[in-house]
C-alpha positions in Angstrom: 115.3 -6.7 -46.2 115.6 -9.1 -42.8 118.0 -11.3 -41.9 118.4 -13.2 -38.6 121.8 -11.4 -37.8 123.0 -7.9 -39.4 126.9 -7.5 -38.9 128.1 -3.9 -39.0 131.7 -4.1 -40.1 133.7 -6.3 -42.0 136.8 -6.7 -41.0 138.9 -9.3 -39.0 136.0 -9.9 -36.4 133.1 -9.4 -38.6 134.8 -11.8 -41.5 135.1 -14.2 -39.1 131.6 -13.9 -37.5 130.0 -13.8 -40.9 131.1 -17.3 -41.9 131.1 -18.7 -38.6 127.4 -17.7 -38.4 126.4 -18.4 -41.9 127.7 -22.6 -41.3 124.1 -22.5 -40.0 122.0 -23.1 -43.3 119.0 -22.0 -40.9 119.6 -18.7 -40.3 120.5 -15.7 -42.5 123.4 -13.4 -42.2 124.3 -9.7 -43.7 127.3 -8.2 -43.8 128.1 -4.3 -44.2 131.3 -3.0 -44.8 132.3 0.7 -45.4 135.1 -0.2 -47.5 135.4 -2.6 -50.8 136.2 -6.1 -51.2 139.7 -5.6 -50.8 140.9 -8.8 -52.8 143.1 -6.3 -55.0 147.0 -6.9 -55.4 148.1 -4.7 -53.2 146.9 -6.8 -50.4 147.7 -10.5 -51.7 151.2 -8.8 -52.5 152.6 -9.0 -48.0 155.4 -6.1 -49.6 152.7 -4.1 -51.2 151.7 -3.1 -47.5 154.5 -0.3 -48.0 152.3 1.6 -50.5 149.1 1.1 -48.7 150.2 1.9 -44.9 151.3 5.9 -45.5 147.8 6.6 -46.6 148.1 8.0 -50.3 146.2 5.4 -51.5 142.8 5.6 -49.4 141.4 2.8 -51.4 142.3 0.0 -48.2 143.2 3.1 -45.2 141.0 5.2 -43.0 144.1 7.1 -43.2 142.8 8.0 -39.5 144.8 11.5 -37.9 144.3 12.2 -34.0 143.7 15.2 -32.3 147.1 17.0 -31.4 149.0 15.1 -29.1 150.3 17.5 -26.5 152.8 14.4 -25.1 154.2 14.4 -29.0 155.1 18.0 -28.7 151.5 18.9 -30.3 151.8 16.4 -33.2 148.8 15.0 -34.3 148.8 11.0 -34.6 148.5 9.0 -37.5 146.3 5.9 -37.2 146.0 3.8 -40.5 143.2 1.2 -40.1 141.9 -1.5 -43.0 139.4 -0.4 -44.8 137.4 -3.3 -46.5 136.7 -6.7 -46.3 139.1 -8.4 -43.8 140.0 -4.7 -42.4 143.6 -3.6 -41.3 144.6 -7.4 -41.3 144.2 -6.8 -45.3 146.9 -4.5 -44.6 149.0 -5.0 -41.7 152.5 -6.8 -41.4 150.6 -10.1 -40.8 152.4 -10.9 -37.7 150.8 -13.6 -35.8 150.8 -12.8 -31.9 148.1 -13.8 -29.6 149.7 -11.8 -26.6 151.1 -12.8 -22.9 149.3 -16.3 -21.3 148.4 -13.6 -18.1 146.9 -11.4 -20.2 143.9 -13.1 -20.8 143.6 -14.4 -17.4 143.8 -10.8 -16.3 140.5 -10.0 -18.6 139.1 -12.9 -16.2 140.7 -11.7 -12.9 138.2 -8.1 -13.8 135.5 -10.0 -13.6 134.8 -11.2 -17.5 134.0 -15.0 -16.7 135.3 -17.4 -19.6 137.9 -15.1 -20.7 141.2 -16.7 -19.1 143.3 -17.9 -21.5 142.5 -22.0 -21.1 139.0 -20.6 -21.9 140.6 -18.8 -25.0 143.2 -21.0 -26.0 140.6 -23.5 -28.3 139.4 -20.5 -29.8 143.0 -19.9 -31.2 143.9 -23.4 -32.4 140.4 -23.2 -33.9 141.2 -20.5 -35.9 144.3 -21.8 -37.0 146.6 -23.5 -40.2 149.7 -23.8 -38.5 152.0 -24.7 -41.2 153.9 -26.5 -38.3 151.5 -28.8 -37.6 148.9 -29.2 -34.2 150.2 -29.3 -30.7 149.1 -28.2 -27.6 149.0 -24.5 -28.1 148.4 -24.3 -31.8 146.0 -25.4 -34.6 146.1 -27.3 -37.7 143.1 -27.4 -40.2 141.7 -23.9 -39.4 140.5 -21.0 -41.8 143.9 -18.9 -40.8 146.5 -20.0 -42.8 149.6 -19.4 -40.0 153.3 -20.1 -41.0 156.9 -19.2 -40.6 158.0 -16.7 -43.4 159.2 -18.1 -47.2 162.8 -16.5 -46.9 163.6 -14.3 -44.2 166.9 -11.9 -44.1 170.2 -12.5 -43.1 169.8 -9.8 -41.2 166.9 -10.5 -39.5 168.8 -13.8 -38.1 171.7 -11.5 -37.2 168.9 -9.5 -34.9 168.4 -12.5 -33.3 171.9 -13.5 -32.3 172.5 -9.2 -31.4 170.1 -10.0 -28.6 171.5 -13.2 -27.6 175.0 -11.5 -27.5 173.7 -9.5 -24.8 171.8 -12.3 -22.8 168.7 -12.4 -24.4 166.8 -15.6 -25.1 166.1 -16.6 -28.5 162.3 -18.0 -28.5 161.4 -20.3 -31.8 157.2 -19.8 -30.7 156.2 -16.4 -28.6 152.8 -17.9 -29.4 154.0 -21.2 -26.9 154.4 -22.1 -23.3 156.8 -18.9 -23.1 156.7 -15.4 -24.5 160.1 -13.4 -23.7 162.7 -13.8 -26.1 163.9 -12.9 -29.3 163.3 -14.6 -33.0 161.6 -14.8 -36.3 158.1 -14.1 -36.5 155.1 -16.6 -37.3 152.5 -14.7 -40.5 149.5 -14.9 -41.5 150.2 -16.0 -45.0 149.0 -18.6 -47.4 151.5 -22.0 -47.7 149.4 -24.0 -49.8 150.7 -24.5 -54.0 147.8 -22.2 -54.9 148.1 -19.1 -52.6 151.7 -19.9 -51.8 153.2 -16.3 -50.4 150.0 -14.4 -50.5 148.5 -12.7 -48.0 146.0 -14.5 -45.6 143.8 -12.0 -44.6 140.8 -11.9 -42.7 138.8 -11.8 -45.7 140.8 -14.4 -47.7 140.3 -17.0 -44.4 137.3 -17.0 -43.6 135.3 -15.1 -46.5 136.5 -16.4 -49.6 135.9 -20.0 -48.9 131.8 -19.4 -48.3 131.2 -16.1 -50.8 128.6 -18.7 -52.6 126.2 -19.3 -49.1 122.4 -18.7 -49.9 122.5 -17.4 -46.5 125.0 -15.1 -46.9 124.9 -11.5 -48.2 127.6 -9.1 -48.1 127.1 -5.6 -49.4 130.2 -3.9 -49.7 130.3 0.0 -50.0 128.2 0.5 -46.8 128.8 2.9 -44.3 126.4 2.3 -41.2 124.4 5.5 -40.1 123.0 4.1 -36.9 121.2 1.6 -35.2 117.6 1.1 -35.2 115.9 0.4 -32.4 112.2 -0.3 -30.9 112.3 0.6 -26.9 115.6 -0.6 -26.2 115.8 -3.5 -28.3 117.9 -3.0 -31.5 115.9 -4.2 -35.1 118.2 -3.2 -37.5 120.9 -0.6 -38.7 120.5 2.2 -41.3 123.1 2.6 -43.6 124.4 5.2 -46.6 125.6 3.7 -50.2 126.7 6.0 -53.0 129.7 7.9 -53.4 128.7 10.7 -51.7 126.6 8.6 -49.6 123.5 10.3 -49.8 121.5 7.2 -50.9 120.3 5.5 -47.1 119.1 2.3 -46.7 117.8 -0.2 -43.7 118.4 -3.8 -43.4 116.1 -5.4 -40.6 117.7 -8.1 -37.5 115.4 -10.7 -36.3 117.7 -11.8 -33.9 121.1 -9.3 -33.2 122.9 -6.1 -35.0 126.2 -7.3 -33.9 129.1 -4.0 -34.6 132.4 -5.2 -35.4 133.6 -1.6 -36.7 136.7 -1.7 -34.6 138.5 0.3 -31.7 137.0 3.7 -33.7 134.4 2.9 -35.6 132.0 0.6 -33.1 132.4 3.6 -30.7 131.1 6.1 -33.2 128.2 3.8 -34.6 127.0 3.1 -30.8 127.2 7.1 -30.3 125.5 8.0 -34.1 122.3 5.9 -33.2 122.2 7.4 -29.2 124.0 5.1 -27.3 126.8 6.4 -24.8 127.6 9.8 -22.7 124.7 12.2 -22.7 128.0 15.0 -23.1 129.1 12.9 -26.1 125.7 12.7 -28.2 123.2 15.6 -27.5 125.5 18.3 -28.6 125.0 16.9 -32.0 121.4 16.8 -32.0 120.9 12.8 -31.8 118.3 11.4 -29.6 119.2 9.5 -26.3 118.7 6.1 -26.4 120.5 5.0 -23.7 123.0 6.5 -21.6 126.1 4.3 -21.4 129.3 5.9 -20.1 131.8 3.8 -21.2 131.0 4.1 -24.6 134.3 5.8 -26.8 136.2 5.8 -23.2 139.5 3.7 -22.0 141.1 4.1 -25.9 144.3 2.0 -24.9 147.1 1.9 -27.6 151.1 1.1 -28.6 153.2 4.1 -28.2 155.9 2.9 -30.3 159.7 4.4 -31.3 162.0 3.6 -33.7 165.6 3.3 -34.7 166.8 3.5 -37.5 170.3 2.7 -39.5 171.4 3.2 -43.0 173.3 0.4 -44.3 176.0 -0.4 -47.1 174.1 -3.9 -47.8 171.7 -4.3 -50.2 170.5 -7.9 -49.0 166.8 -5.8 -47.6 164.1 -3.4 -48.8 166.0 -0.4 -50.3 165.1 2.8 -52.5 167.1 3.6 -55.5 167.5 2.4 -59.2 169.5 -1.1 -57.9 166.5 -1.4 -55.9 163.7 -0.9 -58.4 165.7 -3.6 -60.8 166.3 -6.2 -57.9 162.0 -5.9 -56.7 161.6 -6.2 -60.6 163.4 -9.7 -60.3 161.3 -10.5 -56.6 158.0 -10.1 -58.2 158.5 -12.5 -60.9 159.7 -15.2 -58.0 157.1 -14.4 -56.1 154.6 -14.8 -59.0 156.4 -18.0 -59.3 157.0 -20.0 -56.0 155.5 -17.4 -53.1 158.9 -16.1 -52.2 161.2 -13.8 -52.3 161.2 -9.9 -51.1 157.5 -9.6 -52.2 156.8 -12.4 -49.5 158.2 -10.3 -46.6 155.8 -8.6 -44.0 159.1 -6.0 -43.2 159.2 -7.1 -39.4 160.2 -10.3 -40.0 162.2 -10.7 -36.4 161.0 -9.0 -32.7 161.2 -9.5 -29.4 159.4 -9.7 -26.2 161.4 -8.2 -23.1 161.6 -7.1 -19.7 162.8 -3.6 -18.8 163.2 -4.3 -15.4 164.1 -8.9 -14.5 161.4 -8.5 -11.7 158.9 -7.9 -13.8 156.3 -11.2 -14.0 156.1 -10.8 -18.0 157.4 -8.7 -20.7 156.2 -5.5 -21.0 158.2 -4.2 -24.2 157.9 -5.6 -27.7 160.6 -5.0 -30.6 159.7 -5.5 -34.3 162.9 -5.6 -36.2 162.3 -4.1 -40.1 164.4 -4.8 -43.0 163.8 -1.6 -44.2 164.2 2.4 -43.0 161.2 3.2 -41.4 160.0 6.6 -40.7 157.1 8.3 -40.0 154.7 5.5 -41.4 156.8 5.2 -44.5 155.4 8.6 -45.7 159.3 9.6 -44.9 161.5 7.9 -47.4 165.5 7.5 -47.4 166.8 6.8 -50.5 169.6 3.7 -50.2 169.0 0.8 -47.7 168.8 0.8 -44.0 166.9 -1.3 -41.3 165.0 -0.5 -38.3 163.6 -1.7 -35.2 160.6 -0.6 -33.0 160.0 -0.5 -29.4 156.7 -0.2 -28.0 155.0 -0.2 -24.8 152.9 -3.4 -24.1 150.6 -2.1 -21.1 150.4 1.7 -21.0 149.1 3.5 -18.1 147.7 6.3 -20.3 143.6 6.0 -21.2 142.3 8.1 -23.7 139.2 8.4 -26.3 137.0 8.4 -29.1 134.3 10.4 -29.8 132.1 12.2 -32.5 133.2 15.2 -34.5 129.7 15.2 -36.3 126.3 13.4 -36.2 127.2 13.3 -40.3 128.1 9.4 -40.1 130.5 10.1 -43.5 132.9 12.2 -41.1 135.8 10.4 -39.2 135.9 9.8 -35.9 137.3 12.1 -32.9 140.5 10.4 -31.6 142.4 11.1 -28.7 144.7 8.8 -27.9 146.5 11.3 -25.2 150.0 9.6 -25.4 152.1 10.0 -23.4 149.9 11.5 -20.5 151.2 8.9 -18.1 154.9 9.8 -17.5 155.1 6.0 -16.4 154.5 4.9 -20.3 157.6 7.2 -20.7 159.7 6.1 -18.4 159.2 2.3 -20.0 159.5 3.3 -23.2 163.3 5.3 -22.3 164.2 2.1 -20.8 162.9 0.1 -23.9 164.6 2.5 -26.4 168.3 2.0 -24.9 167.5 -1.6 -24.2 166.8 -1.6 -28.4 169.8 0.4 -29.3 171.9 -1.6 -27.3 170.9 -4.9 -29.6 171.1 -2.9 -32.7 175.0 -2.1 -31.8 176.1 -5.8 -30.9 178.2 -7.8 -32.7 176.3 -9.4 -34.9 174.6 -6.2 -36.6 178.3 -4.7 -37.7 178.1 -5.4 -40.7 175.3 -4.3 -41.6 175.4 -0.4 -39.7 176.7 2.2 -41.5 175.0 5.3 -39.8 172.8 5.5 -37.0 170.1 8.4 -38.5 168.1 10.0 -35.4 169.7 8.4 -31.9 173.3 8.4 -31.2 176.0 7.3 -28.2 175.8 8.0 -24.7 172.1 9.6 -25.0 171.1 11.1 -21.9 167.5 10.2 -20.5 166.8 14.1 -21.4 167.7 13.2 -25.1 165.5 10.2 -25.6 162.9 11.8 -24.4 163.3 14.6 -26.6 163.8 12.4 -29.4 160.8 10.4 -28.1 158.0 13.0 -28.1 159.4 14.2 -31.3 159.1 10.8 -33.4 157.1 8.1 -31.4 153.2 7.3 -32.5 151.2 4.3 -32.6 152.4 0.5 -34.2 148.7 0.6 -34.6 146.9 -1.7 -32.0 143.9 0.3 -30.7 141.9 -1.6 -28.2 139.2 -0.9 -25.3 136.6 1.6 -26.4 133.6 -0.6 -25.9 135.0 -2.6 -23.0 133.3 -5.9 -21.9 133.2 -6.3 -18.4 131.0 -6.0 -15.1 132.2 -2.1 -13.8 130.4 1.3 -14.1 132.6 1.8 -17.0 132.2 -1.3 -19.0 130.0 -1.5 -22.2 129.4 -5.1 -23.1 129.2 -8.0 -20.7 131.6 -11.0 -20.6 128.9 -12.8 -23.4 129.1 -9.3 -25.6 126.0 -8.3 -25.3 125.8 -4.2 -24.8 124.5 -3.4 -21.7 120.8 -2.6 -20.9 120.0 -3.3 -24.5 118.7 -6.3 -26.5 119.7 -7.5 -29.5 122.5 -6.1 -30.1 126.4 -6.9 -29.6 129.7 -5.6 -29.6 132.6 -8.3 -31.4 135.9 -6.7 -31.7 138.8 -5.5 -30.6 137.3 -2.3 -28.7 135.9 -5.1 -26.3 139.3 -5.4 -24.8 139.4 -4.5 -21.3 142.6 -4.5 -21.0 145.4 -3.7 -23.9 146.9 -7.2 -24.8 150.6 -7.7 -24.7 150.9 -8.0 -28.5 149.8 -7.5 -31.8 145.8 -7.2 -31.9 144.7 -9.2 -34.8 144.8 -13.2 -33.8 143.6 -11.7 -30.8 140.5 -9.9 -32.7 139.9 -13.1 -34.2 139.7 -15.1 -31.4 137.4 -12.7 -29.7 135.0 -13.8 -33.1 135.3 -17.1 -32.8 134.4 -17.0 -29.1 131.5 -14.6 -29.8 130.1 -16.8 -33.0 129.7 -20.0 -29.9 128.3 -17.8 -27.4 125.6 -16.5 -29.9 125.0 -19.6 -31.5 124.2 -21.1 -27.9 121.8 -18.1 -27.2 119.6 -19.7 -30.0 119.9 -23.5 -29.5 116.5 -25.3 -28.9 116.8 -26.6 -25.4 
């Protein structure tokens, strides 16, 4: 088969590519995703994220592992990433953050013209249902249904004043004029009567809506082998159905292959079909087709820790028979009006702050959890408890991703080398006794009962022992197919991979530089961007 554009990867950029693309009834559009449809309940349920983020269930999860992390004391990683249509933002906290104003400007300041964030900023509102209404730095009337959470916490209010007892802002819109500050977050859930409290996933925005488009075909179930290409122009893209995927295929592009297969996957496809470091592809017996040396390079990422209390309130997620009888009573509400527990993405407060007041913008980010969190979740407490992480917003450290097989069914190499930097360190010290310092003010009393890994009067020795013991990703891998105008970058400030044709890179991997936030508005903007700037490559003049 041929279509005008083949889309490898269908998750939050390639969801939103495929319908932007496909509003043009002139022009066909197929979409591939590895993964299934991903419309199960489990992924409309926002609480159900707790059974599919440790990884059992590898129906929605890559269920990614690193290599060992020899700044984790030799741990490997965990990296759970979405796996079907709409991705990880089918299973992810549904936090909407676009990241720091300056970040985006920065992306511009390296040379990637149109990128600042008055260039990016319609993209956003464009993209957006903000169930607050339109103003000027958010949308109304968009695919993304955006709103403030059905019923959060107690607790998670009590966060909120903890870090105003010790002189931290409180900040009603880190998505406004200002980032730092502490209070509830904005998600990515539905507020109309017939979605109300459901998940608003990639998929459900921007898919659902157009699944009956002519010029639309999405084949789920289809893992992409490689690109095809004729000289250095790509055609088309080989890919594997079946369950052991033995059966191959080939859908034909008369205009782009556009790879949307995320921060791991679009490295790996570009290095499957020849495209990248010589070092990186020959060993595995797969042609050249052009050498490319940023491919799979400046792997940019999170490193997060967490604290964690056990609590003698029950008003938050808990383990135990009281529990299992009060969730019983959530799911009927939710079932009913959209709240409740079941509504809850878990982080339903954070914070944005500064380790150091000189600092120009934040460069730590707290998500407060009404729940224990350990190790992914794959670590349960029995009783209640709540948490709260601290990550670094713009690490030093660089690492990579790169082939552990020309099989195209094997997982990717990941390297994510945290840790490597002992700046990224030093920050996150500063960020963990900044976080334990809110978690013991006033307002938390109540609520802590025992503190389960830190304690008082840590010395810096301590955290970091506790650090490279527990810390790993809060899951925001960026930068692996950089766009930009350097030695090092892979796609240019339009997308388009460098001394190809036909073929594009639309994701988060394109990310220059890590943003100061969560990745997925962010991912979607980058589509939104990308669906203009290809749709203007093809306008009759």
């Amino acid at each position: 088969m041929q279509y005008d554009y083949v889309i490898v990867g269908g998750g939050a950029a390639g969801a939103t590519l495929a319908a932007r693309l496909s509003e043009d009834s002139n022009v066909t559009v197929c979409l591939l995703e590895a993964g299934n449809k991903a419309d199960n309940i489990l992924v409309r349920a926002p609480a159900a994220v707790v059974a599919l983020l440790p990884g059992y269930l590898k129906t929605n999860n890559w269920a990614f592992e690193t290599v060992p992390q020899p700044g984790l004391n030799g741990r490997k990683g965990y990296q759970p990433r979405g796996k079907g249509l709409g991705g990880s933002s089918a299973i992810n906290a549904m936090l909407y953050i676009r990241g720091h104003n300056d970040d985006f400007d920065s992306w511009e300041r390296l040379g990637n013209t149109g990128w600042a964030y008055q260039d990016v900023l319609p993209y956003f509102k464009r993209a957006e249902n903000n169930a607050r209404g339109a103003d000027a730095f958010h949308g109304a009337g968009g695919p993304l249904s955006v709103c403030d959470q059905k019923n959060p916490r107690p607790i998670s209010r009590a966060f909120i004043k903890a870090a105003t007892q010790i002189q931290h802002r409180q900040n009603d819109d880190m998505n406004g004029a200002e980032q730092e500050g502490a209070g509830l977050l904005q998600v990515t859930q539905f507020h109309n009567h017939a979605k109300n409290g459901e998940r608003c996933s990639a998929r459900a925005a921007y898919l659902d809506p157009v699944m009956g488009r002519k010029n639309l075909t999405i084949i789920t179930r289809a893992r992409a082998a490689k690109v095809l290409f004729e000289g250095k122009r790509a055609i088309g893209v080989v890919y594997r159905k079946g369950k052991d995927g033995k059966v191959e295929k080939t859908v034909k592009a008369a205009r782009e292959v556009i790879i949307s297969g995320g921060a791991f996957g679009s490295p790996q496809i570009l290095q499957l079909s020849g495209v990248g470091r010589r070092a990186d592809i020959e060993p595995h017996g797969i042609k050249m087709v052009h050498e490319l040396a940023g491919v799979g390079q400046n792997l940019q990422d999170h490193i997060d820790h967490i604290i964690s209390y056990k609590s003698k309130q029950t008003d938050m997620f808990g383990i135990g028979i009281k529990a299992a009888f009060d969730l019983v009573k959530h799911i009927f509400r939710w079932r009913k009006d959209g709240g409740g527990m079941v509504a809850t993405p878990f982080a339903e407060a954070g914070a944005f702050l500064k380790t150091d007041p000189a600092l120009s913008k934040p460069d730590i980010q707290l998500h407060f959890v009404i729940s224990i969190l350990d190790d992914h979740a794959r670590h349960l407490h029995p009783g209640y408890g709540f948490s709260c992480h601290v990550c670094v917003l713009r690490p030093h450290t660089r690492g990579t991703v790169f082939l552990n097989s020309a099989d195209p069914m094997a997982a990717p190499g990941i390297d994510p080398r945290f840790l490597s930097d002992d700046r990224d360190l030093d920050v996150l010290i500063k960020g963990a006794k900044m976080t334990r310092e809110i978690m013991q003010a006033p307002a938390l009393e109540k609520y802590r009962h025992k503190e389960i890994y830190t304690k008082a009067n840590m010395s810096d020795t301590e955290w970091e022992d506790d650090i490279r013991a527990r810390s790993d990703t809060v899951y925001h891998p960026t930068g692996t197919c950089k766009m930009g105008i350097d030695a090092m970058a892979v796609v240019d400030p339009k997308l388009r991979v460098h001394g190809l044709e036909g073929l594009r890179v639309v994701d988060a991997s394109i990310m220059p530089e890590l943003i100061g936030g969560n990745t997925n508005a962010p991912t979607i903007m980058i589509a939104e961007k990308a669906a203009d700037m290809i749709k203007a490559t093809y306008e009759v003049k």
